[in-house]
N, C-alpha and C positions, 0 to 999 in steps of 0.2 A: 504494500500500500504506500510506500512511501518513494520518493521518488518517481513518481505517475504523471507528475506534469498536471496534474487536475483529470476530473472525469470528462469525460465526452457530455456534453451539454449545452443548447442553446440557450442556455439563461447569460445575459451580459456579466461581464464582471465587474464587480460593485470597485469604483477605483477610486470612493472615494476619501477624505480625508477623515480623520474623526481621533479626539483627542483620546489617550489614554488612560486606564482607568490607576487612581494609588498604585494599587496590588502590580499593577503590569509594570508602573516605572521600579518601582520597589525590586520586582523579577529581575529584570532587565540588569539593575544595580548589582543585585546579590551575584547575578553571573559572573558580570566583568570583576568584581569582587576577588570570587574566585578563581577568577583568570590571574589575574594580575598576581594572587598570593600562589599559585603553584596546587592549588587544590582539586580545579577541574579546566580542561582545555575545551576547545569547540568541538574536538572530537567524540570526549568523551559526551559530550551534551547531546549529542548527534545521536551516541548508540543507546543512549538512554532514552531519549523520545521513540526510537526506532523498537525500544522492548518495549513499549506500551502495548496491550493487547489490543488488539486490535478494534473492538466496538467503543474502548475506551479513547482510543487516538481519534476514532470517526467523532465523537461526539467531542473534544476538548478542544478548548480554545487553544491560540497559537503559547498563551504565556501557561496554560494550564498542562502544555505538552512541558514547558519548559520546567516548572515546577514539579512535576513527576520524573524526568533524565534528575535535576537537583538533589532530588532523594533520593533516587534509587541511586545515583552515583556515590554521594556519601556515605549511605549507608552501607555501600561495598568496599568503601574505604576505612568503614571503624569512625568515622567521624559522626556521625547522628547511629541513637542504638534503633532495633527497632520499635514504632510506632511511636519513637521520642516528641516527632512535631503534632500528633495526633495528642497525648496530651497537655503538652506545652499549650497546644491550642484549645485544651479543654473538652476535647470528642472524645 
């Protein structure tokens, strides 16, 4: 599923501009974060969105992919235990 270039579809593509929400600058940051300290590369960001299962990847947004590669990378690294941000965040 990844890498497809988009589905085959006559619906136009929406191009257009639209401000980003908290959460998504927030994502955005926490990556290059981890970029910059040696923690996670673009790569490895890449093979963690790419394990998403797959109804889970069709339905999440572009920063909800990225926040799923975030965790699951950490937590392969020993740096988050499991379900540590589950409840940190109180779920």
């Amino acid at each position: 599923m990844h890498d497809r270039g988009g589905r085959p579809t006559d619906a136009p593509i929406d191009r257009s501009e639209h401000e980003l929400a908290d959460w998504e600058l927030l994502t955005d940051a926490v990556v290059g974060t981890l970029g910059r300290n040696g923690l996670m590369n673009v790569d490895e960001l890449r093979r963690g969105i790419e394990s998403m299962p797959p109804d889970e990847y069709e339905h999440a947004s572009y920063y909800e992919r990225w926040l799923y590669a975030i965790e699951t990378i950490l937590g392969e690294k020993g740096v988050l235990a499991p379900g540590e941000l589950d409840r940190r965040l109180g779920k």
